[in-house]
C-alpha positions in Angstrom: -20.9 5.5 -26.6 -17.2 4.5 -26.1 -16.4 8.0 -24.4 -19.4 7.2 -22.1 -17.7 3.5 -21.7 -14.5 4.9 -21.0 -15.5 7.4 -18.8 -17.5 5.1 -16.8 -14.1 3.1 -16.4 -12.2 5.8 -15.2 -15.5 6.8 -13.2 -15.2 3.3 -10.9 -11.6 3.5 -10.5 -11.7 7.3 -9.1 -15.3 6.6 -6.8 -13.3 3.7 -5.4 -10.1 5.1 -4.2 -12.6 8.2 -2.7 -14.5 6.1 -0.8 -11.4 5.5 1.4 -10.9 8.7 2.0 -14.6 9.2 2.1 -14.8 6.5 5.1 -11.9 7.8 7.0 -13.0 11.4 7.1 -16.9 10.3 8.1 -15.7 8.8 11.1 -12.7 10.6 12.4 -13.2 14.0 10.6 -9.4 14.2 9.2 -8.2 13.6 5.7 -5.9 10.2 5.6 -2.8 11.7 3.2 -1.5 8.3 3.5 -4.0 6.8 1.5 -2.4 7.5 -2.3 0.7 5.9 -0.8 -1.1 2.6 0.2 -2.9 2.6 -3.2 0.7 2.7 -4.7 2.0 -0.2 -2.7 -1.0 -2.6 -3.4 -0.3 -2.2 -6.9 3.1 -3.2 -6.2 2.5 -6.4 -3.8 0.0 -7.6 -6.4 3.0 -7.2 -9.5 5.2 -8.9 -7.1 2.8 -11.9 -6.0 2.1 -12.3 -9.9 5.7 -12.2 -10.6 6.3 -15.4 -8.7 3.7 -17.1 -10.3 0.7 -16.3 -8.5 -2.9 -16.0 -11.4 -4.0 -12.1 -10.2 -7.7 -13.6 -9.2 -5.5 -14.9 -6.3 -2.7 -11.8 -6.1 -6.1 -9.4 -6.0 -7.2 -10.5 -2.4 -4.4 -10.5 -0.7 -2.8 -7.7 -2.1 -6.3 -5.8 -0.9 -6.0 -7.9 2.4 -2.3 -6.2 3.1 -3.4 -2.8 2.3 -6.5 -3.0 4.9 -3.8 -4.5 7.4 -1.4 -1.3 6.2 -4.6 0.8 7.4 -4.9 -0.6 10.7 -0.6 -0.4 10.8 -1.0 3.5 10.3 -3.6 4.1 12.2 -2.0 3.0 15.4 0.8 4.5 14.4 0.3 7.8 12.9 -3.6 8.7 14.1 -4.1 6.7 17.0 -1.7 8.5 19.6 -2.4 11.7 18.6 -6.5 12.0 18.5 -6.1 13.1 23.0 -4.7 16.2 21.6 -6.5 19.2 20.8 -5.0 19.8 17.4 -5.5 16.1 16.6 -7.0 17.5 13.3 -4.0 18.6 11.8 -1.3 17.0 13.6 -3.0 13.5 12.2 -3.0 15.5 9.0 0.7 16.2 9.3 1.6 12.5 10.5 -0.3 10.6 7.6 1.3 13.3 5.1 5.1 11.9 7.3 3.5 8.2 6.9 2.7 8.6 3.3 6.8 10.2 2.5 8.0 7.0 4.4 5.9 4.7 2.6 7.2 6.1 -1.2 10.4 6.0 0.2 10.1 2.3 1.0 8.6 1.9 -2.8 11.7 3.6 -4.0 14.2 1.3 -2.4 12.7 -1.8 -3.0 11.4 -1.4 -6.5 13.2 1.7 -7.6 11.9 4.8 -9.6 11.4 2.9 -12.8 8.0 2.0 -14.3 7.0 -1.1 -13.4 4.7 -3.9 -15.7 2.4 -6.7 -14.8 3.5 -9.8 -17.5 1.9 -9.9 -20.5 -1.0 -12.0 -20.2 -1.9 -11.2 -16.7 -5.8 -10.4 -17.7 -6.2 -12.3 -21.4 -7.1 -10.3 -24.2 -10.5 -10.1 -25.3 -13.1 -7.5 -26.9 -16.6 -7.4 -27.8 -18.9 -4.4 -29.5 -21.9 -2.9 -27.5 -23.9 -0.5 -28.8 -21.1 0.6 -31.3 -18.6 0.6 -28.2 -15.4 -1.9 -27.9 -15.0 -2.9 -24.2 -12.1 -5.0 -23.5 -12.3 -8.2 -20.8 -10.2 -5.4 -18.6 -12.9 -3.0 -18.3 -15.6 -5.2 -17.9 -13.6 -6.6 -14.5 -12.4 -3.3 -13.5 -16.2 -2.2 -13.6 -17.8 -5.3 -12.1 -15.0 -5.5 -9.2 -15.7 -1.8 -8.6 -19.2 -2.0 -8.3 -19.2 -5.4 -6.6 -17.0 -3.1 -3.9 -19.6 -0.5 -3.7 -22.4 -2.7 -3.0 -20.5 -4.7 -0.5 -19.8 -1.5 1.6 -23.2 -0.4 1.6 -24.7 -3.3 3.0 -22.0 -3.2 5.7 -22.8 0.1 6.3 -26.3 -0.2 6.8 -27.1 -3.5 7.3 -24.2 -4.5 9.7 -23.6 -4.2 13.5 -20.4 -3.1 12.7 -21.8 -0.7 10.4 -24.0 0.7 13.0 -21.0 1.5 15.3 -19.5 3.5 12.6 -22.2 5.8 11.8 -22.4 6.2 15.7 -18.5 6.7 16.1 -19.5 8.9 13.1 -22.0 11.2 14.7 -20.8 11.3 18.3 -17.8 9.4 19.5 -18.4 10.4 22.9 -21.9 9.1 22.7 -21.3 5.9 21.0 -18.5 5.5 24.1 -20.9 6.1 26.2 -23.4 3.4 24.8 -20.9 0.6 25.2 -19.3 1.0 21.6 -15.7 0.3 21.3 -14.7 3.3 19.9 -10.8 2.2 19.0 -11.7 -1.0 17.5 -14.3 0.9 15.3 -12.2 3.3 14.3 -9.3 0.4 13.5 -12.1 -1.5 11.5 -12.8 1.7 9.2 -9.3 2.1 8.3 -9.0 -1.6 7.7 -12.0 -0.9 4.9 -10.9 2.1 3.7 -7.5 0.9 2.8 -8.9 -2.1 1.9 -10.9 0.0 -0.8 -7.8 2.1 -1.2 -5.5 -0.6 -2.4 -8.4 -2.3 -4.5 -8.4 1.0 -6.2 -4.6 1.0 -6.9 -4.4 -2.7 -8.1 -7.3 -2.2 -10.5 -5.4 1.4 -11.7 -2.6 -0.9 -12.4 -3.9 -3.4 -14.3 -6.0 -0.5 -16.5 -2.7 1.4 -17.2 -0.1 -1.0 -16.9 2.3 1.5 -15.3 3.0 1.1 -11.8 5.9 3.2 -10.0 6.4 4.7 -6.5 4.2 8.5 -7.0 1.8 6.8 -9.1 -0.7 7.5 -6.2 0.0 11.4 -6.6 -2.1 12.2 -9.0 -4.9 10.0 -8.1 -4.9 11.4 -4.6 -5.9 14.9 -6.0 -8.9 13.9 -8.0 -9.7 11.3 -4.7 -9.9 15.3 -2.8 -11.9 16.5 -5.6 -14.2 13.7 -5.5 -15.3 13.8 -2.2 -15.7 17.4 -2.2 -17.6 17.3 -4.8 -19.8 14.7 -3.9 -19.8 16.2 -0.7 -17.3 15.7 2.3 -18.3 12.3 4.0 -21.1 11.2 1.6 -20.5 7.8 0.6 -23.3 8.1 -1.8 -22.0 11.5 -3.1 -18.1 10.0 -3.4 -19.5 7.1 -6.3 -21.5 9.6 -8.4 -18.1 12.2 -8.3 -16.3 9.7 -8.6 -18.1 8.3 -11.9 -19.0 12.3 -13.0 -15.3 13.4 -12.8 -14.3 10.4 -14.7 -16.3 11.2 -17.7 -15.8 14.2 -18.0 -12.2 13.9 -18.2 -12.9 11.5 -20.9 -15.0 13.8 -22.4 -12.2 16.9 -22.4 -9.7 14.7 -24.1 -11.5 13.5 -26.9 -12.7 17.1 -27.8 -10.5 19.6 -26.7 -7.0 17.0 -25.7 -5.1 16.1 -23.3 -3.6 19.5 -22.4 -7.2 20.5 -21.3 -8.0 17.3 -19.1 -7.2 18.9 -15.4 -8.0 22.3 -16.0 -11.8 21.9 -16.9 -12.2 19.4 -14.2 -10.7 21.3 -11.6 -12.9 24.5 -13.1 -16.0 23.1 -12.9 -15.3 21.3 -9.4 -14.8 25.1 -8.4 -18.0 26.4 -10.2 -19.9 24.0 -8.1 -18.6 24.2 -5.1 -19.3 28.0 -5.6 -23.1 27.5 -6.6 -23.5 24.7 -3.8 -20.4 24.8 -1.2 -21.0 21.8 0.5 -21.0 19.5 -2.2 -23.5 17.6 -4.1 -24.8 15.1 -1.2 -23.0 17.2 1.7 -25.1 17.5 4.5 -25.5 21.9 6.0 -23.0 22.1 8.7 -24.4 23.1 12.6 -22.6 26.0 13.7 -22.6 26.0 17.4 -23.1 28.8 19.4 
């Protein structure tokens, strides 16, 4: 019960920070390789705005707030001129990957390489026993925020204009031009959210390890790729369930087999499935045109 506890932690943490890049991908096809680096530095502005004496139920919003504004920053800089080419693709690829470099460099200069800590305190220390588990006050917020996120982008997904306009940016932009959609100001809204989400995910993976320094969003970003190929590329849906399936079973590997073992059987049987089903767990069959 406290592996499936802490794996469930771990889960929300991972789903969240894929459904960024989850978001991004539905609606302009292209991986955002800037999205690790705006996890990082929402972790930082929420240590600084709790530094000067900010409580981090207040330091949580707007450091969220500043990473969805980051989003819509990048993606006038580094997507939006490019996507008239025809190798928008992977020149957008090749300019978030410049953004993110630029953005760590920025970390390094004002905060420096060292690890940084939120103050003791920051989240009080509490426990209580379920089912033979411990869970700490920590988890229990971690989980409920995460959640909380999930449901919130569902509704607006479905149950939103906005939400609407993405799916049809999503499936045609062209079309949804065509239909009187503002196609730029849909596409600046979905980077808004999925940094948004991005950053959520990097102040909650702060405050869960306590460790926050400028490639901190390195490693993350490679289980974020594994997630939402896994749960299948664009699935929103498919991005929570990796998310919460890659985090237990990490768990899992390090209580019976260590640490050691942790990336190389999650990474093996990411591969063993995409093998058996290659477009993921939710992933829609690709068209191929003639």
């Amino acid at each position: 019960m406290q592996q499936v506890v802490n794996g469930i932690f771990l889960g929300s943490i991972y789903a969240l920070f894929a459904l960024g890049y989850t978001l991004v991908f539905g609606v302009l096809d292209i991986l955002n390789l800037a999205h690790a680096a705006v996890f990082m530095l929402a972790a930082f502005v929420a240590l600084a705005l709790v530094g000067h004496g900010l409580h981090i139920l207040a330091a949580f919003p707007l450091a969220v707030l500043g990473a969805g504004l980051l989003g819509v920053l990048l993606e006038r800089v580094a997507f939006r001129p490019l996507r008239a080419r025809a190798d928008s693709n992977i020149s957008g690829l090749i300019s978030s990957l410049a953004m993110a470099t630029i953005f760590e460099a920025v970390a390094y200069l004002v905060w420096g390489p060292n690890v940084s800590r939120f103050p003791f305190g920051t989240i009080p220390e509490s426990q209580f026993h379920l089912g033979g588990a411990v869970i700490s006050r920590l988890q229990v917020t971690i989980i409920g925020v995460a959640v909380a996120l999930f449901v919130a982008l569902t509704w607006l997904v479905t149950r939103t204009r906005l939400g609407r306009e993405v799916r049809a940016v999503a499936e045609s932009p062209r079309a949804a031009r065509v239909l009187g959609v503002d196609v730029d100001r849909v596409i600046a809204w979905s980077f808004l959210i999925s940094s948004a989400l991005g950053g959520a995910a990097g102040v909650l993976y702060a405050l869960a390890f306590n460790a926050i320094q400028p490639d901190m969003g390195r490693g993350v970003e490679l289980k974020g790729l594994a997630v939402i190929v896994l749960g299948g590329m664009g699935s929103m849906p498919g991005a929570v369930v990796a998310g919460f399936a890659l985090g237990l079973t990490e768990v899992f590997v390090v209580a019976n087999l260590g640490a050691s073992w942790r990336d190389a059987v999650s990474f093996a049987g990411l591969f063993l499935i995409l093998v058996l089903r290659p477009r993921g767990l939710f992933g829609a069959a690709a068209l191929r045109e003639a």
